[in-house]
PAZAPA-4460 file (N, C-alpha, C; in steps of 0.05 Angstrom, whole numbers, plus 32768, in hexadecimal, padded with zeros to 4 digits):
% residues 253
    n_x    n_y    n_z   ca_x   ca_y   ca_z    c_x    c_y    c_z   seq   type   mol
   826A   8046   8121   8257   805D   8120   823E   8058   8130     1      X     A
   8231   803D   8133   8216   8035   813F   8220   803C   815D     2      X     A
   823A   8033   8163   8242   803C   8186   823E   8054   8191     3      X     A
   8252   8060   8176   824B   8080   817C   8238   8092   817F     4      X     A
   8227   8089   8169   8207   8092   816C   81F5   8091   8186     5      X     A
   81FE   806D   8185   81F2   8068   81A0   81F8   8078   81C6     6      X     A
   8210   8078   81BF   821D   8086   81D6   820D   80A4   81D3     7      X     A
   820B   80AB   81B7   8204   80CA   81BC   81EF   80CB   81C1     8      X     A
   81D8   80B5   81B4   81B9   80BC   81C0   81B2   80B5   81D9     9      X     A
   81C1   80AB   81E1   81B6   809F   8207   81BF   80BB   8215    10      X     A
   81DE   80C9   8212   81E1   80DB   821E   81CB   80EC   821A    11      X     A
   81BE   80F6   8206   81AE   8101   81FB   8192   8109   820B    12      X     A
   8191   80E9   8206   8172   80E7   8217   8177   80E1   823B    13      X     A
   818C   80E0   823F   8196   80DE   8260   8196   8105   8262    14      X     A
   81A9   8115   8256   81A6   8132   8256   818B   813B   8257    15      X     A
   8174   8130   824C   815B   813C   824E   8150   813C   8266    16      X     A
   814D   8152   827A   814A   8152   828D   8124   8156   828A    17      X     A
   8112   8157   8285   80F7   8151   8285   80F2   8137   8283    18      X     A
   80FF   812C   8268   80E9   8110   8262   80FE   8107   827A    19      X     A
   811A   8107   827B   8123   80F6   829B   8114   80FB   82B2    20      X     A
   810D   8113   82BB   80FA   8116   82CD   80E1   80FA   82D2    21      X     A
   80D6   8103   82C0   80C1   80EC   82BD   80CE   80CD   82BF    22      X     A
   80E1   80CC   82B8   80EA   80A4   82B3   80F3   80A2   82C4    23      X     A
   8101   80B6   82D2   8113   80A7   82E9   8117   80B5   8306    24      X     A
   810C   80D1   8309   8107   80DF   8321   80EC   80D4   8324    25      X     A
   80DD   80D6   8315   80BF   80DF   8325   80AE   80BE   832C    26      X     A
   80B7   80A9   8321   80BB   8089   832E   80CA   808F   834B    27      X     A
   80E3   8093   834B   80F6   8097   8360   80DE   80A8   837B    28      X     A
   80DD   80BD   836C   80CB   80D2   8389   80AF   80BF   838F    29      X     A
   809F   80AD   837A   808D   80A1   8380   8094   808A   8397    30      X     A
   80A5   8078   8391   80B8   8069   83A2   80BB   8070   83C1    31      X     A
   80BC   8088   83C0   80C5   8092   83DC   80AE   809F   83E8    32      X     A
   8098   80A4   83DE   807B   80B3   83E5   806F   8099   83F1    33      X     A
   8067   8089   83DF   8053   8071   83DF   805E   8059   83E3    34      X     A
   8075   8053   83EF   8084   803A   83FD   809A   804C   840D    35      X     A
   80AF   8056   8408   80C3   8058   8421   80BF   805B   842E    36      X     A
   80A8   8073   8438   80A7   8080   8450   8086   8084   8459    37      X     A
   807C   805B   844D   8062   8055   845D   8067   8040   846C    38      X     A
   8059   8049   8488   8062   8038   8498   805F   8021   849B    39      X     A
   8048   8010   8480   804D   7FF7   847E   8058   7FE6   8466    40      X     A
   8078   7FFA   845F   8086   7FF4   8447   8091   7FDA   845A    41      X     A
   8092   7FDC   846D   80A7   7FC4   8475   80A4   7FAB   847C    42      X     A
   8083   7FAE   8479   807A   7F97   847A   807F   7F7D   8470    43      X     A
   8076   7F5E   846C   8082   7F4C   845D   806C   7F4A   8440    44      X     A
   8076   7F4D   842F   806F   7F3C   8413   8075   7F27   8403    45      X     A
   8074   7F15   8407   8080   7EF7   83F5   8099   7EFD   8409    46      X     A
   80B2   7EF8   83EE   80C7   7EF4   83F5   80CF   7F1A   83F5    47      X     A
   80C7   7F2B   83FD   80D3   7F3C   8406   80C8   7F46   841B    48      X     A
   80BD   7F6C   8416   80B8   7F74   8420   80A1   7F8E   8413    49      X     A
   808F   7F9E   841A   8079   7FAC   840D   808D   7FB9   83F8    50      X     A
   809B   7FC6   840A   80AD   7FDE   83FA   80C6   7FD5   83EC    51      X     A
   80C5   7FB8   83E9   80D6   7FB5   83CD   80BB   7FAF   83B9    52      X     A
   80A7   7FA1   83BB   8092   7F99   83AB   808B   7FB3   839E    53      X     A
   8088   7FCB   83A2   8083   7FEB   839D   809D   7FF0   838C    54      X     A
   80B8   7FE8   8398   80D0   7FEE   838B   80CE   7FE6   836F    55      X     A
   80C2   7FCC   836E   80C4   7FC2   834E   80AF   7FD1   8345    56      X     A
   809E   7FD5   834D   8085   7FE2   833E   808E   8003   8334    57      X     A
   8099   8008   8344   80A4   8023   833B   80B8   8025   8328    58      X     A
   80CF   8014   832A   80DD   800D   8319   80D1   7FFE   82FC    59      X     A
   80BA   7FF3   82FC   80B5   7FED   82E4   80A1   8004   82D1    60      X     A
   8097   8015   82E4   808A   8030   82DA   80A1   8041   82C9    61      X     A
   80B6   8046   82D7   80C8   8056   82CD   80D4   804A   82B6    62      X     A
   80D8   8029   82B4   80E7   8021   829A   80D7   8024   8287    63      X     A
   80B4   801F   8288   80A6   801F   826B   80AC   8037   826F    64      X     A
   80A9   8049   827B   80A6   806E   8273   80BC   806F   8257    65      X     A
   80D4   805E   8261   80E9   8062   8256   80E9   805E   8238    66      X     A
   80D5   8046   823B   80E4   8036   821D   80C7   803F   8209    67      X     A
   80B2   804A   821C   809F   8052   8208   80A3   806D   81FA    68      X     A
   80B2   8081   8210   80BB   809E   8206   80CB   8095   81F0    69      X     A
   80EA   808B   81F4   80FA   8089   81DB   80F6   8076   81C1    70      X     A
   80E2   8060   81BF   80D7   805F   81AC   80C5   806A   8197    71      X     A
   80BC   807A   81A7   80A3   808A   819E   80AC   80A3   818F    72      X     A
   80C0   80B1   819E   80D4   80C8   8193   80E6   80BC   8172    73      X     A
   80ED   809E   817B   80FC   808E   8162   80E8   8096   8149    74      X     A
   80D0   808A   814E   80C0   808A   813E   80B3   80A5   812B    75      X     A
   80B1   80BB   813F   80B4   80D6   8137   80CD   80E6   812C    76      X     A
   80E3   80DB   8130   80F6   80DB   8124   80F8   80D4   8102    77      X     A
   80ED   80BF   80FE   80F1   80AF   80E5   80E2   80BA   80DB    78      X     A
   80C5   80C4   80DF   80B1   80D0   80CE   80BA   80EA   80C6    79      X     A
   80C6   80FA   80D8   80CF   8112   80CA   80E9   8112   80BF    80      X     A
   80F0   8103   80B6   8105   80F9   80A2   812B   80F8   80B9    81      X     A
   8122   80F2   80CF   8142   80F4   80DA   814D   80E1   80DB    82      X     A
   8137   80C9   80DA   8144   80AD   80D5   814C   80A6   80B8    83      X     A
   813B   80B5   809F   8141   80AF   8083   8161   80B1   8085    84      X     A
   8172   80C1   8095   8187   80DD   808A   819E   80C4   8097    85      X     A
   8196   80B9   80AA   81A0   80A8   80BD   81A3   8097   80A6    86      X     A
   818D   8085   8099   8195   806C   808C   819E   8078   807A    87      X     A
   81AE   8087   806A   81BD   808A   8053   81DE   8083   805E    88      X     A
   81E3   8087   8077   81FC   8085   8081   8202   806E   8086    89      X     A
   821B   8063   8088   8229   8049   8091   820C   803D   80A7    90      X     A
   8202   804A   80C2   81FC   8039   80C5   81DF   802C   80C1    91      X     A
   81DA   8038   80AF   81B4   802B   80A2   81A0   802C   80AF    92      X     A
   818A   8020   80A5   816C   801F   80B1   8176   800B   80CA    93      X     A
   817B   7FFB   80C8   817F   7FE4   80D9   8196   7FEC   80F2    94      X     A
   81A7   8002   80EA   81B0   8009   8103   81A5   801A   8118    95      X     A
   8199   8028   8105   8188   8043   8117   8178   8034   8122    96      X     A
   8160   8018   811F   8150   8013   8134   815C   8001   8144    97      X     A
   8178   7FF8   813E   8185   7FE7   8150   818F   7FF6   816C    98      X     A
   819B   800C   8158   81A4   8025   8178   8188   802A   8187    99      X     A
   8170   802D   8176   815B   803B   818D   815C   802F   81A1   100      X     A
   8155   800B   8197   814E   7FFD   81AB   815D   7FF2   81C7   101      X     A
   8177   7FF9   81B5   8199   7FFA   81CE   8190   800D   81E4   102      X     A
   818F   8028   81DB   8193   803D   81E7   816C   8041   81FB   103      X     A
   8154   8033   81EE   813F   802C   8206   8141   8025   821E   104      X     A
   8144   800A   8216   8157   7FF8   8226   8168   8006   823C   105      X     A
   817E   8014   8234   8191   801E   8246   8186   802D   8254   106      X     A
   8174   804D   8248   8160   8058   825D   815B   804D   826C   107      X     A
   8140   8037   8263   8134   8029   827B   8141   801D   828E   108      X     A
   8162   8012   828B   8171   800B   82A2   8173   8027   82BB   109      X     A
   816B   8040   82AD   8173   8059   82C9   8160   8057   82DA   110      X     A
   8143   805B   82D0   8135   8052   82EC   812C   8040   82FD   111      X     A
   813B   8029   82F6   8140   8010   8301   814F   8015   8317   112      X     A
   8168   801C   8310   817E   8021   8319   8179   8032   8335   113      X     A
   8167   8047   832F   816A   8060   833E   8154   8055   8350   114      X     A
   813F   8047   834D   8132   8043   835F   8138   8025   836F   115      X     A
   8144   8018   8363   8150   8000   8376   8169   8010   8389   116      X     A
   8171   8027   8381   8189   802E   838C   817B   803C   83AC   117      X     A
   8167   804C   83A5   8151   8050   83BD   8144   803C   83CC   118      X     A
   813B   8025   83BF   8136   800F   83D4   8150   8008   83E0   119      X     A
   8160   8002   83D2   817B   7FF8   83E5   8185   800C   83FB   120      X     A
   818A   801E   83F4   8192   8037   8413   8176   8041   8420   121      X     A
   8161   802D   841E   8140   8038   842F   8142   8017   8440   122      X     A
   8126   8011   8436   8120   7FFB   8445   810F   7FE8   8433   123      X     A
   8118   7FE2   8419   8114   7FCF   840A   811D   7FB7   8412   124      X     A
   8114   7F9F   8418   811F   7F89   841A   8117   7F70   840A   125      X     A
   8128   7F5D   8400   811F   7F38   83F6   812E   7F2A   8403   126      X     A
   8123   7F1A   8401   8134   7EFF   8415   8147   7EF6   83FF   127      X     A
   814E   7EEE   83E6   8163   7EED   83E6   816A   7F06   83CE   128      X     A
   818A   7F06   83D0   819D   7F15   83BB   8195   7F12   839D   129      X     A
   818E   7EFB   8391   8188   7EF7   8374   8170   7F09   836B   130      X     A
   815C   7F07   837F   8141   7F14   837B   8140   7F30   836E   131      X     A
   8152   7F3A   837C   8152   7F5C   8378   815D   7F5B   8359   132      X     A
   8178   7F45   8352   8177   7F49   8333   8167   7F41   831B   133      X     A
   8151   7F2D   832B   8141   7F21   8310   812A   7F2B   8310   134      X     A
   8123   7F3C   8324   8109   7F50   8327   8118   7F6D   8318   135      X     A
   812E   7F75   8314   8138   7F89   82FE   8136   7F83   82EB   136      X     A
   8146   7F6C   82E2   8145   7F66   82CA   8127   7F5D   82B4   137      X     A
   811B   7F50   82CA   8100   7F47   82BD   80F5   7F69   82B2   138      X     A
   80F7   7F7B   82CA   80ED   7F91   82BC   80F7   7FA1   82AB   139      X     A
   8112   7FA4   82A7   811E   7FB1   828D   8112   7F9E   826D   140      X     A
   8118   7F7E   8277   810B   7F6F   8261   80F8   7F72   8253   141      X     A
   80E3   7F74   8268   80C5   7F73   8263   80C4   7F95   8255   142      X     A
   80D0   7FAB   8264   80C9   7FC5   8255   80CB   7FCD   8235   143      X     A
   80E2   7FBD   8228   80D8   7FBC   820E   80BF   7FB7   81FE   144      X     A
   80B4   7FA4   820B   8092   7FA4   8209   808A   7FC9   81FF   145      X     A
   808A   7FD9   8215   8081   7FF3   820B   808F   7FFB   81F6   146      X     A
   80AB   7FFB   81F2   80AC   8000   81D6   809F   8004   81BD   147      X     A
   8095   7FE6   81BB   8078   7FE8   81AE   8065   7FFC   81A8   148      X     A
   8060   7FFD   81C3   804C   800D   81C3   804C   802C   81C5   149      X     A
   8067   8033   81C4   806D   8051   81BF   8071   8056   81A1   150      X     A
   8080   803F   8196   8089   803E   8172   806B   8044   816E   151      X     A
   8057   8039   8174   803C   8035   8169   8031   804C   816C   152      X     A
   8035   805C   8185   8025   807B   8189   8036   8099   8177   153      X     A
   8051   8088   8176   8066   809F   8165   8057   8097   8142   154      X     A
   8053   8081   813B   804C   807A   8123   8035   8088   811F   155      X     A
   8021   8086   8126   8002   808E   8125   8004   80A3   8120   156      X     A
   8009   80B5   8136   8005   80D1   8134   801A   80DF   8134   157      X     A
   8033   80DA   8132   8049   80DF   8120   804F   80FE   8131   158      X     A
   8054   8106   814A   8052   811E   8156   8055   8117   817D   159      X     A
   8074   8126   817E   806F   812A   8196   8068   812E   81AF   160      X     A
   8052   813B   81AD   8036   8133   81B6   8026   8123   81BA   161      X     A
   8023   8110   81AE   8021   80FA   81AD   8035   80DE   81B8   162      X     A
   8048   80E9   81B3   8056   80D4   81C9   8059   80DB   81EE   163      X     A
   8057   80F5   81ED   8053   80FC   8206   8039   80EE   8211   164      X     A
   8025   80F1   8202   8008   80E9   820C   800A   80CC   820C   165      X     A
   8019   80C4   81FD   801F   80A0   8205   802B   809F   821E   166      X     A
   803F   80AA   8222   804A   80A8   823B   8036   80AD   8251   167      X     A
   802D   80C2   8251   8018   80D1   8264   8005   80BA   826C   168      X     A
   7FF5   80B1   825C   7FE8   8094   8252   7FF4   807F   826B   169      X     A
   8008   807C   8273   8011   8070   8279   800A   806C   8299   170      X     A
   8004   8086   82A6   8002   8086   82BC   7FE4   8075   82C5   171      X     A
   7FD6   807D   82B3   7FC0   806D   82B1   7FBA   804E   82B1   172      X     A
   7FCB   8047   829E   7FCE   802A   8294   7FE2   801F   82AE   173      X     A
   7FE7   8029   82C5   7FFC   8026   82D7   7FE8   8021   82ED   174      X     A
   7FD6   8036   82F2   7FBA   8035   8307   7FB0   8017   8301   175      X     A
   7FA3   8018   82E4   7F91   8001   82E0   7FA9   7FE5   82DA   176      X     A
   7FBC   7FE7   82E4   7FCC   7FC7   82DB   7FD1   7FBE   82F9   177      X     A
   7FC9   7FCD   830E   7FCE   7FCA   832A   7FED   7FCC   832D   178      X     A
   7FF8   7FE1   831C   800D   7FEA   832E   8013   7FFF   8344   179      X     A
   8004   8016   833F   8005   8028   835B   7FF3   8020   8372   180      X     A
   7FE8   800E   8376   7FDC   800D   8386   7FC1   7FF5   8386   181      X     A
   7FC2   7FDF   83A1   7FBC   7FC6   8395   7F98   7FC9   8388   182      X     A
   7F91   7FBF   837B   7F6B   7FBA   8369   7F65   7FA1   8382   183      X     A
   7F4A   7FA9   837E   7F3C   7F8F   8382   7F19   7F92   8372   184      X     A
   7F14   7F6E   837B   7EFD   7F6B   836A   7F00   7F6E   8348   185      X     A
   7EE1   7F7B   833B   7EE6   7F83   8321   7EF7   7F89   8313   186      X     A
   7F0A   7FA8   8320   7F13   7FB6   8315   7F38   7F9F   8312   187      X     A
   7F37   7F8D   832A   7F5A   7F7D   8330   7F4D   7F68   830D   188      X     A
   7F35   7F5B   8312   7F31   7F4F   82F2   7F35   7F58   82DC   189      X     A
   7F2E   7F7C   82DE   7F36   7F87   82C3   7F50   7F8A   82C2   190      X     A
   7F61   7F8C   82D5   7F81   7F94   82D8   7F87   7F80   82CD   191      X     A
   7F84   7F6B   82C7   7F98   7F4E   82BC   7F94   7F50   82A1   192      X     A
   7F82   7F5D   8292   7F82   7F5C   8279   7F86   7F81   826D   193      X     A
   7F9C   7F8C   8279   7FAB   7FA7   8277   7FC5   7FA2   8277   194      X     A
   7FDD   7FB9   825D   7FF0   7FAC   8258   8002   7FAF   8272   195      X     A
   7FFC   7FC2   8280   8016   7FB8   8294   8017   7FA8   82AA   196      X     A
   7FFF   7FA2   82B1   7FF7   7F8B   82BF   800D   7F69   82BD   197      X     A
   8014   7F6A   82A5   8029   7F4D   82A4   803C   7F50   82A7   198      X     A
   8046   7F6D   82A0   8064   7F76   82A3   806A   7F73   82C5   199      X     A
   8059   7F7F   82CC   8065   7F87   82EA   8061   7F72   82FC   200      X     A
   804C   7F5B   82EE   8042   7F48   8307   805B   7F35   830B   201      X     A
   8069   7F38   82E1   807E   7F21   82E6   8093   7F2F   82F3   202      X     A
   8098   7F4A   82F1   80AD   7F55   8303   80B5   7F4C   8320   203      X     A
   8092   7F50   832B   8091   7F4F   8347   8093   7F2D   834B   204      X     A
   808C   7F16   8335   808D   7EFC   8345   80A9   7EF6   8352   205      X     A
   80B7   7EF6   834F   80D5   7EED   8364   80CB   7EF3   8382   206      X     A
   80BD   7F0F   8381   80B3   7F14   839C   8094   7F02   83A9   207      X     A
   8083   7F03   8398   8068   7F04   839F   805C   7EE2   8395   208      X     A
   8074   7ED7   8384   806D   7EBC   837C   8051   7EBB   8362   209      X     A
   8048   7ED2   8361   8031   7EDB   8354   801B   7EDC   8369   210      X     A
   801D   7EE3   8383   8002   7EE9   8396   8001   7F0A   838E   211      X     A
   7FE2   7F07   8388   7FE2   7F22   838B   7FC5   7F25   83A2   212      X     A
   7FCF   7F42   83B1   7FBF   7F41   83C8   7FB5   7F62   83C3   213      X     A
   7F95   7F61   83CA   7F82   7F6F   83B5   7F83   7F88   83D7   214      X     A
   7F72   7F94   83D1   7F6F   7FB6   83E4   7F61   7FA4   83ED   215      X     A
   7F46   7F8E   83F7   7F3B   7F8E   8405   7F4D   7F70   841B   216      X     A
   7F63   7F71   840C   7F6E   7F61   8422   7F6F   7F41   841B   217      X     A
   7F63   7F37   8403   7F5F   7F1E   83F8   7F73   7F17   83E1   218      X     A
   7F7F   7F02   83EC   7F97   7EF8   83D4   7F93   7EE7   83B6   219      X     A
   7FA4   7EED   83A8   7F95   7EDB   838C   7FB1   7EDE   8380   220      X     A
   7FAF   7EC1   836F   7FCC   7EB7   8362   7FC6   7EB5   834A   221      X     A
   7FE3   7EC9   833B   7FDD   7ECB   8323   7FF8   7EB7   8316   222      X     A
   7FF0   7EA4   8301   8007   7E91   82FA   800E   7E9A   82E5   223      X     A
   802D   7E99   82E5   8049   7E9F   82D0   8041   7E9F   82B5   224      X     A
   802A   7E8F   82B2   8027   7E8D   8296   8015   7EA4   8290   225      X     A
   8005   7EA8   829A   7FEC   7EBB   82A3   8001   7ED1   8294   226      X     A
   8015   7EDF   82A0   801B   7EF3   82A5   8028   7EF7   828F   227      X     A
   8039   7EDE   8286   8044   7EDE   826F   8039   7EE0   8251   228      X     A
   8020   7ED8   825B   800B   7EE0   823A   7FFC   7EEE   8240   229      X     A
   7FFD   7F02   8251   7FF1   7F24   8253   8004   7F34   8244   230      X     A
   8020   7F35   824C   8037   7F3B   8246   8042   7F37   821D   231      X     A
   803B   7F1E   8214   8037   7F15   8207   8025   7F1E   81F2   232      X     A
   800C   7F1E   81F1   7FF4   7F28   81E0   7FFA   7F4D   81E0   233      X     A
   7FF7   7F55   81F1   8003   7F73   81ED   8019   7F7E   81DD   234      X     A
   802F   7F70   81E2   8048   7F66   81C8   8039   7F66   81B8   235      X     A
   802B   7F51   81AE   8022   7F4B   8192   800D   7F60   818E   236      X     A
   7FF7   7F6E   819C   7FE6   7F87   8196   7FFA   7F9F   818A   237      X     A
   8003   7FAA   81A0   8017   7FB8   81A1   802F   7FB8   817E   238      X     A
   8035   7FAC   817A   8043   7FA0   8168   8032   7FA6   814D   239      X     A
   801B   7F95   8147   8004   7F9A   812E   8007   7FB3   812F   240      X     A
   7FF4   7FC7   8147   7FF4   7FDB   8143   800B   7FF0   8131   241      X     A
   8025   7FE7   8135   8042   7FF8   812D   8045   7FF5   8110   242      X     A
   803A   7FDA   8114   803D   7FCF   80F2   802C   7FE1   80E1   243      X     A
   8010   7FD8   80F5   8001   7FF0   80D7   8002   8011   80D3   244      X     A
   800C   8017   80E9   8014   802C   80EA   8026   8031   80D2   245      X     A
   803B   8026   80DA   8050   802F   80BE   804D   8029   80AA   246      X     A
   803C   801B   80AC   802F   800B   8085   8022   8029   8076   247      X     A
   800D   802E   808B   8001   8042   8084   8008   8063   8083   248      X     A
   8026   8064   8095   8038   807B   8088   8049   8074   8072   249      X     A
   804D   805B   8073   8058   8053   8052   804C   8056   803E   250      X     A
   8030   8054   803A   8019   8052   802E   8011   8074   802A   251      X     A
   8017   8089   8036   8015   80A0   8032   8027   80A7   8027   252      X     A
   804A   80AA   8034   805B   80B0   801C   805E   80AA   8011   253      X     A
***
């Protein structure tokens, strides 16, 4: 029954042609605006090239979109009793958040997919073959992170509206983590302590080794660990936050 479910809510949320819009076209059209077809996507970066370094960045925009929308909907789900109706059946409390987090996950694999599938028939390049899979995978990994933080915006304010505005939220927290486009000075200092800032830096290290090279043209190395307890502490923010959230819808009904 958890398979079936599961199979039905991915189709589900794959059929939704809006929130898909957002996760996995509108990364894809960014991809091709702001690297394919600038003329210094082909330049060299680390071990690739500009316009794969943009590829992951886009690709990692579209997977949080992913995993923050369908958590956040999970969570709005349960409050208006669709999850209660769920755990009375064979497969329980414990299956229903086991499928969400299956079926996140799986989302966030489409705009991965769809936008590495655009670097590959453009002019994305790495020097080697492994790269391109552990710069995916780091970012499908790492996008559970937002999970978090959508359970936490569905919890709070308990209204789809509110998970949209998390999502929306997002474009923001995308500016200031130096993913669309590189920071320097002040503003590249405040980027290292913003949550997507660790996700994407570890995405991008296979490529960039952790150099990151600022708008005014000056390089600076951010180390694995760095990136890994940005990544890290946000989990755990992210996380409290969900907790008290539901304590305190527990605490009402």
């Amino acid at each position: 029954m958890n398979l079936t479910y599961t199979l039905h809510d991915f189709w589900r949320q794959v059929r939704a042609f809006e929130s898909m819009f957002f996760i996995a076209v509108l990364p894809a059209a960014l991809f091709v605006m702001f690297g394919v077809t600038q003329g210094w996507s082909n330049e060299s970066s680390g071990n690739g090239n500009v316009s794969a370094y943009l590829m992951v960045s886009m690709a990692a925009y579209g997977a949080v979109t992913a995993t923050t929308s369908i958590a956040g909907s999970a969570a709005v789900e349960r409050m208006k009793g669709w999850g209660r109706q769920l755990a009375v059946t064979p497969m329980g409390t414990g299956g229903y958040a086991a499928t969400k987090v299956v079926v996140a996950v799986a989302v966030a694999v489409v705009p991965v997919i769809i936008v590495y599938l655009v670097g590959v028939f453009t002019n994305s390049a790495m020097d080697d073959p492994w790269r391109w899979f552990a710069t995916a995978g780091i970012v499908v990994a790492c996008s559970v992170v937002f999970a978090l933080y959508g359970l936490a915006a569905g919890l709070l304010f308990r209204s789809d509206g509110a998970v949209s505005a998390a999502s929306g939220l997002l474009v923001v927290l995308a500016f200031l983590g130096n993913v669309f486009m590189p920071l320097s000075g002040s503003l590249l200092d405040f980027a290292r302590f913003t949550p997507l800032y660790g996700i994407v830096g570890l995405a991008r290290y296979p490529i960039t080794e952790g150099w990151v090279v600022a708008v005014d043209g000056t390089a600076e190395q951010d180390s694995v660990w760095m990136l890994l307890a940005n990544v890290g502490v946000w989990a755990v923010i992210f996380a409290a936050v969900a907790l008290f959230a539901a304590r305190r819808a527990t605490a009402r009904n």
